[in-house]
N, C-alpha and C positions, 0 to 999 in steps of 0.2 A: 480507481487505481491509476488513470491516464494523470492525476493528480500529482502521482510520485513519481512512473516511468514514461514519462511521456515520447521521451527518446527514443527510448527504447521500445514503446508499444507501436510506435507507425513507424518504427522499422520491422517492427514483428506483421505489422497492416500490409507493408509494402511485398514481406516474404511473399502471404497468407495468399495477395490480389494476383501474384506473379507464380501461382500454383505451387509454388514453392513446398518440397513436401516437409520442411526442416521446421518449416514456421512453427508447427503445432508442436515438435520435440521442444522447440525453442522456447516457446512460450509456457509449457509446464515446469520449467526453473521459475517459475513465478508463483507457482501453485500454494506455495505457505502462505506466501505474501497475502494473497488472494484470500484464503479463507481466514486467516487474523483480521483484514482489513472488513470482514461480517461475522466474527466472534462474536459482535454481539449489536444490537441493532442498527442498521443505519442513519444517519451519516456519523454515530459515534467512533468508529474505528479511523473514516478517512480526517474527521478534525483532531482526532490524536496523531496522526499521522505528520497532516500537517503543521503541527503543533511540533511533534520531536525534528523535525525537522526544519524548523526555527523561523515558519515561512508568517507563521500567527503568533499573539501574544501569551497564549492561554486556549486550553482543552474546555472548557467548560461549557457546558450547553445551559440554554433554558427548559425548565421543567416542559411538558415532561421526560426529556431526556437528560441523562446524568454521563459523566463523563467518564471515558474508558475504565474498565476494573483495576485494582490495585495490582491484579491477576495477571490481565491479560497485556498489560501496559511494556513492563522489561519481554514481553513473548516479541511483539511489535517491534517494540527496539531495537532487539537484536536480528530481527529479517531486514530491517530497514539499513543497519550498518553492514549488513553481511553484502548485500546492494551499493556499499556507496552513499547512500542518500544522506545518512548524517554519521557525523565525529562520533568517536569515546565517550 
């Protein structure tokens, strides 16, 4: 995930190291994000990830991995705009 928020995750590091009790509140507005980006096996969720957000050419993996679900694809999407991370 440091892939997508990176900003945002070492400022949540920086909360987290400075005892900060917010961090943890702070960082479960992530918690979708979190469980789509291991919907389904890893590294398929974070190169769709980076894929919708225009950083790669193409989602596609090498056997034996296949590329994020038809399913779970607009799930993704739409946590990733709700975020900022990418356009309409």
């Amino acid at each position: 995930v440091s892939h997508l928020i990176p900003a945002e995750l070492k400022a949540l590091l920086i909360q987290a190291r400075a005892k900060n009790l917010s961090a943890e509140q702070d960082f479960k507005k992530y918690s979708e994000l979190l469980r789509l980006m291991y919907i389904e096996s890893n590294p398929v969720g974070t190169k769709a990830a980076v894929y919708l957000r225009g950083l790669i050419d193409s989602p596609e993996m090498r056997l034996p991995l296949v590329t994020l679900s038809e399913e779970h694809m607009p799930l993704l999407k739409d946590e990733l705009q709700k975020f900022g991370k990418i356009g309409d």
